[in-house]
C-alpha positions in Angstrom: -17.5 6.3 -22.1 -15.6 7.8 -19.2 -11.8 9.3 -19.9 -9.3 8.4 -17.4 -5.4 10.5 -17.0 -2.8 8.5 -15.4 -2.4 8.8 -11.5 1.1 10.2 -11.6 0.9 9.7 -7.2 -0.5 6.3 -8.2 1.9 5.1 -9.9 4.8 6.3 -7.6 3.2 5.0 -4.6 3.2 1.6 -6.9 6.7 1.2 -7.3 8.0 2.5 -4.0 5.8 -0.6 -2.8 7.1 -2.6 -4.6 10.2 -1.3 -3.9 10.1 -1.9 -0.1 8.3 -5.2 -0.9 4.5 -4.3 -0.1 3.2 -6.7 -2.4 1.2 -10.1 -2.8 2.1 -12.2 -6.1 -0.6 -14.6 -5.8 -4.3 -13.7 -4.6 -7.5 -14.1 -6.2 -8.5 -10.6 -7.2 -12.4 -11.1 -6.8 -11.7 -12.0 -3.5 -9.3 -9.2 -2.1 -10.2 -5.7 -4.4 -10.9 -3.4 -2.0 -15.2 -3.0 -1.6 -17.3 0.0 -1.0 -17.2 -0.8 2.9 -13.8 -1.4 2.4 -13.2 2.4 1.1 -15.4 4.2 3.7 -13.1 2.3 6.1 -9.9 3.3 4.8 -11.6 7.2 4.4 -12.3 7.4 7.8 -8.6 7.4 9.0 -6.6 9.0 5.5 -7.5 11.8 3.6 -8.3 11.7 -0.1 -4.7 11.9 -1.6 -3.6 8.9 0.3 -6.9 7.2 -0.9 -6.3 8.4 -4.5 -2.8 6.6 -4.3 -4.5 3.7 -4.5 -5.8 3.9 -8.3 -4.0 4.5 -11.3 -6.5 6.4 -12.8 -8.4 9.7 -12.3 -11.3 10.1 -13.8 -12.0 13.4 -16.6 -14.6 15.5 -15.4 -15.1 14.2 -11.4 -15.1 16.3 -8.8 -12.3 15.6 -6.8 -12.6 14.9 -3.6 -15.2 11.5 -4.3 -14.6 8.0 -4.7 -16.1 8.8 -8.9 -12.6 10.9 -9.3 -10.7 7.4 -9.0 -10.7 4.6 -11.0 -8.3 0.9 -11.1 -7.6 0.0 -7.9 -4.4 -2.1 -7.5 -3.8 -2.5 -4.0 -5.8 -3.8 -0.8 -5.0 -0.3 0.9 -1.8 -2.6 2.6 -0.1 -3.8 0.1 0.0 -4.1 -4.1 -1.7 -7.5 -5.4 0.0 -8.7 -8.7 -3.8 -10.0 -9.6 -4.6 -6.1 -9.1 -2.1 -5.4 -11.5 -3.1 -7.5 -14.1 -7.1 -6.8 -13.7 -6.2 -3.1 -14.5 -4.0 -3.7 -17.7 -6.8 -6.3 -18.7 -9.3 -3.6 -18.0 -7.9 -0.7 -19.0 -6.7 -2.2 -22.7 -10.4 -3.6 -22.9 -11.9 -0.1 -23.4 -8.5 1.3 -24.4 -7.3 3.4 -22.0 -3.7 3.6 -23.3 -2.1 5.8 -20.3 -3.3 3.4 -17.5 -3.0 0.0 -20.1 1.0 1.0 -20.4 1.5 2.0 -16.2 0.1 -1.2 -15.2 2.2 -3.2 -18.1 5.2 -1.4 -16.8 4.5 -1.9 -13.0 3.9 -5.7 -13.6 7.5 -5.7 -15.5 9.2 -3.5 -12.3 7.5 -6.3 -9.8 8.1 -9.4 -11.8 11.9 -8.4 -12.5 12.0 -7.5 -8.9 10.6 -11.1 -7.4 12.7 -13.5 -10.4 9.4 -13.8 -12.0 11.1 -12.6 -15.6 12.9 -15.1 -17.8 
């Protein structure tokens, strides 16, 4: 099984978005993650730090430099999606990747306190 570090740039990037209000709170994830097309799109006009801010996780062992260095996408390239939040803390506390699991948890808390969504 792959080994993922947290995406320190990631996760910044994540809450300065959220920060300055780049975010959807309700989208169907299935329907707006990012695809490959969508990628090689967003690669022709950024380099591969700005594409790397995009996922909380970097891969262990991937050269950097490819698409196989990042893992959990959050974002549509525009803007954080609260689904693509939630699909990465599912994900990454599925196959236990602790670092990532606990980022995503705490963006979703950052976001949900910011929009009223807490109790």
């Amino acid at each position: 099984m792959a080994r993922y570090t947290l995406n320190e740039q990631a996760f910044e990037q994540a809450k300065r978005l959220i920060e300055g209000r780049q975010y959807v709170l309700r989208s169907d994830w299935g329907e707006v993650q990012p695809t490959a097309a969508d990628e090689n799109r967003y690669l022709e006009g950024h380099d591969w730090d700005n594409y790397g801010a995009w996922f909380l996780g970097l891969t262990v062992g991937a050269t950097e430099g490819t698409k196989g260095h990042h893992a959990f996408v959050y974002g549509d390239f525009r803007r954080l999606h609260r689904s693509g939040l939630i699909a990465v803390h599912f994900r990454a506390a599925e196959w236990r990747h602790k670092a990532i699991e606990l980022a995503a948890h705490e963006l979703l808390q950052i976001l949900d306190k910011k929009t009223g969504l807490t109790s």
